[in-house]
C-alpha positions in Angstrom: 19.2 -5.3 1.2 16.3 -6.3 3.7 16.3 -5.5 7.2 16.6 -8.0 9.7 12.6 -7.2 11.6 9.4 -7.0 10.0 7.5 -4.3 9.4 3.9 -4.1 8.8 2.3 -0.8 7.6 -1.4 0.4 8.2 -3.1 3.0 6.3 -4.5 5.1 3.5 -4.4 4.8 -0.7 -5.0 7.5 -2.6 -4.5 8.8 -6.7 -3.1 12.6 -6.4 -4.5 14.7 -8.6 -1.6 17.6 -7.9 -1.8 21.2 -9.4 0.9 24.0 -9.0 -0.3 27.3 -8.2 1.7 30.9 -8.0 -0.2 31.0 -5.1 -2.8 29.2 -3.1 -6.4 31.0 -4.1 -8.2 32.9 -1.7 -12.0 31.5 -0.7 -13.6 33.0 -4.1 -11.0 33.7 -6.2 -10.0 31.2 -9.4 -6.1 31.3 -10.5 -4.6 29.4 -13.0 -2.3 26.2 -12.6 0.4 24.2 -14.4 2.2 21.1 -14.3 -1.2 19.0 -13.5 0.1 15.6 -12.8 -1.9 12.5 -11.4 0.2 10.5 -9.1 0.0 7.4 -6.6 0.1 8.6 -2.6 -2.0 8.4 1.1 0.0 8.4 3.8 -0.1 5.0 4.6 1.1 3.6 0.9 3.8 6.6 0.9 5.0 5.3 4.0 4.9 1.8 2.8 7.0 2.7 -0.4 9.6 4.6 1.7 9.9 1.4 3.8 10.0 -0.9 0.9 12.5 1.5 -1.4 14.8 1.7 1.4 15.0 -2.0 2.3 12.5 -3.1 4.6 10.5 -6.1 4.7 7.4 -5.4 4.6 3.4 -6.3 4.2 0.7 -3.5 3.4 -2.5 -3.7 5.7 -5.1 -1.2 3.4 -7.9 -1.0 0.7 -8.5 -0.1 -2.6 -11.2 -0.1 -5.0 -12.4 -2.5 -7.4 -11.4 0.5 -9.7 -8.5 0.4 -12.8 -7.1 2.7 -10.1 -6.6 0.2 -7.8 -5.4 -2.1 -10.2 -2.6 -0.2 -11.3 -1.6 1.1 -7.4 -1.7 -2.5 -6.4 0.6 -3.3 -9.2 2.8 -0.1 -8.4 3.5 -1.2 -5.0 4.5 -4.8 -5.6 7.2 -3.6 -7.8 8.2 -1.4 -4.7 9.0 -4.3 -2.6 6.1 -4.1 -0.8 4.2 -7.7 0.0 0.2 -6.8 -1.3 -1.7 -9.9 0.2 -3.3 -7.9 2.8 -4.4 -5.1 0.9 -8.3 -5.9 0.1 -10.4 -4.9 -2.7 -13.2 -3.5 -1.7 -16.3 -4.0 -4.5 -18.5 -1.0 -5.2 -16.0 1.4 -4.2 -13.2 3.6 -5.6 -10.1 4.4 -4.5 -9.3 7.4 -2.3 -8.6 10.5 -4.1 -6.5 13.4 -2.6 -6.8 17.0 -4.4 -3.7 18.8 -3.9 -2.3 22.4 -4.4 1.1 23.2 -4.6 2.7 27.1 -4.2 5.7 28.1 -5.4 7.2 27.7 -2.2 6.6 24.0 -2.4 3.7 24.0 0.0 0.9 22.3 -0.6 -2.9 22.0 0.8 -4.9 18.8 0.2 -8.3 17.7 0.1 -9.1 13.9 0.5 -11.6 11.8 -0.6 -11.9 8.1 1.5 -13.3 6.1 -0.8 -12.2 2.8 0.1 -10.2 3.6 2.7 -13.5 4.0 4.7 -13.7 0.0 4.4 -11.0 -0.9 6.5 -13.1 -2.1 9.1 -12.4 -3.8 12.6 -13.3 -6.9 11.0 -10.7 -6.6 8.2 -8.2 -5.8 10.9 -8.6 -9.3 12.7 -8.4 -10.7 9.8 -4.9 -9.4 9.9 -4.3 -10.2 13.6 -1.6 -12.8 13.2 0.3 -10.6 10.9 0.2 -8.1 13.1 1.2 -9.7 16.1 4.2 -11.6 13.9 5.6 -8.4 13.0 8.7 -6.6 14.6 7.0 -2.9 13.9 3.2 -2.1 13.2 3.1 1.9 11.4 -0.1 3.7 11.0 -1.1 7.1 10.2 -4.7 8.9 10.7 -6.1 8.8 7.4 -7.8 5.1 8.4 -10.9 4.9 10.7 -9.7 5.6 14.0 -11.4 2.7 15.8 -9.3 0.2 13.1 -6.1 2.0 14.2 -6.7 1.2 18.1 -7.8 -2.0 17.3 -4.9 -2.8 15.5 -3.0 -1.2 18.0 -4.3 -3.4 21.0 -3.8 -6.4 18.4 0.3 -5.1 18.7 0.5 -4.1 21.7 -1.0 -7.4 23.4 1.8 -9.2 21.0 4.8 -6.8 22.1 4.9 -5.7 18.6 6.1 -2.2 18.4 3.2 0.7 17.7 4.8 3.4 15.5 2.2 6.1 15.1 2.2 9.1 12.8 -0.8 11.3 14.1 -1.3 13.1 10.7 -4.0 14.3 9.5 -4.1 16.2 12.7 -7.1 15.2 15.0 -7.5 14.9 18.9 -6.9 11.0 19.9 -7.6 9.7 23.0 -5.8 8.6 25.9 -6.6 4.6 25.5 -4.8 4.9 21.9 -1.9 6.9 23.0 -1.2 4.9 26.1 -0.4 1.6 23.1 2.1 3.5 21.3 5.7 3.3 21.6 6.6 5.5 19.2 4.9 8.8 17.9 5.9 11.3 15.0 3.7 14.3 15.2 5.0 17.5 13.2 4.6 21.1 15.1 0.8 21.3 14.4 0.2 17.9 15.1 2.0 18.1 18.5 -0.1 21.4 19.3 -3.2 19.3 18.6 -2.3 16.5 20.7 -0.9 18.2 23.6 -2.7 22.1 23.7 1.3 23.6 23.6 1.9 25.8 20.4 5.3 24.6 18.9 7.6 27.2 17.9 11.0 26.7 18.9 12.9 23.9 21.0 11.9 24.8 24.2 8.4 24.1 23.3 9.1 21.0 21.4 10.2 19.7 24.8 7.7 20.8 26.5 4.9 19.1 23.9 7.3 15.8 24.0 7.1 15.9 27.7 3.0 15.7 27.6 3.1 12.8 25.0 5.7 11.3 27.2 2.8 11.6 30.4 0.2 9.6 28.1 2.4 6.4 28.1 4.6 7.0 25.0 7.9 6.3 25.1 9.7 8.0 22.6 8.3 11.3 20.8 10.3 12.5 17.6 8.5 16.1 16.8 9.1 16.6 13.1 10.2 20.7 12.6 10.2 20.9 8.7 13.7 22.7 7.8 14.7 22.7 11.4 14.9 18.6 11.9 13.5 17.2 14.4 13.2 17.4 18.3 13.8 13.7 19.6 13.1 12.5 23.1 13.2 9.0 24.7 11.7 8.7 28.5 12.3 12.6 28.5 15.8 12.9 27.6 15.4 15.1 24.2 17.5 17.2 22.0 17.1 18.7 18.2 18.4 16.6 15.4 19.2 18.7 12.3 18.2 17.9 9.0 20.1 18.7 5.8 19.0 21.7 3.8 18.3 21.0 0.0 16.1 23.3 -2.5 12.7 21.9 -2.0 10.3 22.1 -5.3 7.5 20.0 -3.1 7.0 18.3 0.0 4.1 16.8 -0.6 5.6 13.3 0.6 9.0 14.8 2.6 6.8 13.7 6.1 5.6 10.1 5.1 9.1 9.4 3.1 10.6 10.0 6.8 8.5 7.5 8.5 9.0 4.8 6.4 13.0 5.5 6.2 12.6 5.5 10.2 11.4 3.0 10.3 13.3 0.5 8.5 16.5 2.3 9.7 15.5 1.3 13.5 14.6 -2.4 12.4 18.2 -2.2 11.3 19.4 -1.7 14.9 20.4 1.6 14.3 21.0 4.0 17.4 18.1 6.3 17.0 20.2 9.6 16.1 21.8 7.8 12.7 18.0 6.5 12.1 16.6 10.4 12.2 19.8 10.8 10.2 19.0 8.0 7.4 15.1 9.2 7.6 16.4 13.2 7.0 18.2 12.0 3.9 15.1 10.3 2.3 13.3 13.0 3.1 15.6 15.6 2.0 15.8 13.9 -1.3 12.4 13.5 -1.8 11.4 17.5 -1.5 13.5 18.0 -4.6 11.2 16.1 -6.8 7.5 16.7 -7.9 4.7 14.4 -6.6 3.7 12.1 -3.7 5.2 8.2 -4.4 7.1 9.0 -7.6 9.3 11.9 -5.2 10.6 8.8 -2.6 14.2 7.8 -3.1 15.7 4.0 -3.3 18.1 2.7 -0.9 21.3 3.4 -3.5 20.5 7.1 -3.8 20.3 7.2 -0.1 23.3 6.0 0.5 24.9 8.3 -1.8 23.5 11.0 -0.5 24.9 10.3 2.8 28.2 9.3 1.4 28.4 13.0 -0.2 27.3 14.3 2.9 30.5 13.1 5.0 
């Protein structure tokens, strides 16, 4: 099943190298791990595979080395139904790495190397321009040079292409890139580092939706972690609950939400069953170990909704 728009993603590729702790060590201290695993992630391909798994059509804007890493990720993501033309291989370069740690609670800290996902330069993005401005959706995370992200931005926003925007890893953006999204999914520490207000319960999710709102963005879906999420749309917002599974890691929970979002909303879906589709993907993914390898297909989905009621 494809979806009837066209979604391009923007963003990062990176090999996992994941280790589960007890515990996360304190600065100092050596503990010992299990289950070491190496698996395919960055936010941006994550997202991509959630897109393509659940049924969107969709191109891959990113870069990888000229690495047998890159190799087998670019080969990973075409049989994920992503289209791979414009990912570029950069020569001379490896392919991000991201070192992760993951408790017992399923929480994890991460470390990232950029590698190639340094090169995705402002000339690499107009050489994407017409598939940017062709497409229905443009998604991009932080873990791609900012500059590339607000040029692609402008490149969408000039085309009335709509600017998704997951502001993860956290950083302080500024007003000229906020004011070209439409769409923005920052989770509670995100929010607090975009907007100064400290998220800790609904009231203050409005509150941080409102100040996004003020920089031009339209609608603002605050991701809460167990909680759901607080949605708003030209400042009409309310909390949409998620459903609550056992989660071994949520490494990907975050960017398997965005890309089922995301295709649910090229579907036409009102936004509340979209956040609904997007919890279920997400949901099912924190059961499983590991970043890419943890995002569901479109059948299991469905059956989980279908079980659901």
């Amino acid at each position: 099943m494809k979806t009837a728009g066209k979604l391009v993603v923007l963003g990062s590729i990176n090999a996992d190298h994941i280790l589960n702790l007890e515990s996360f060590p304190q600065p100092g201290e050596t503990v010992t791990g299990s289950q070491y695993q190496v698996a395919f992630g960055g936010k941006g391909a994550n997202q991509a595979v959630a897109a393509g798994r659940s049924g969107a059509d969709i191109a891959f804007i990113a870069c990888t080395g000229d690495d047998d890493t890159g190799e087998r990720v670019r080969n990973q993501l075409q049989t994920d139904n992503i289209d791979i033309a414009p990912v570029s291989v950069v020569a001379g370069e490896s392919t991000g790495v991201a070192l992760i740690f993951v408790n017992q609670e399923g929480e994890n800290v991460i470390g990232i190397h950029a590698g190639a996902n340094a090169a995705l330069s402002l000339a690499r993005i107009e050489a994407q321009r017409d598939l940017i401005a062709g497409a229905d959706v443009l998604l991009m995370q932080l873990e791609s040079p900012v500059e590339s992200v607000l040029a692609a931005a402008r490149i969408a926003h000039e085309n009335h292409t709509i600017v998704a925007l997951n502001p993860a890893p956290a950083r302080l953006l500024s007003d000229d890139l906020l004011a070209l999204v439409d769409i923005i999914t920052p989770n509670e520490t995100e929010a607090e580092k975009l907007t100064g207000i400290r998220v800790e319960n609904d009231s203050d999710a409005a509150r941080a939706a409102q100040a996004l709102h003020a920089k031009g963005i339209e609608t603002v879906i605050i991701t809460l972690g167990s909680r759901g999420v607080w949605a708003s749309v030209k400042g009409e917002g309310r909390r949409v609950a998620g459903f609550k599974v056992k989660a071994v890691d949520t490494i990907a929970a975050g960017d398997t939400f965005n890309g089922a979002l995301m295709t649910a909303l090229l579907e036409k879906r009102a936004l509340d069953d979209a956040i609904r589709f997007a919890h279920a993907a997400a949901a099912i993914a924190v059961t499983r170990k590991g970043a890419q390898p943890s995002v569901p297909w479109r059948k299991e989905i469905d059956e989980f909704l279908r079980q659901q009621g």
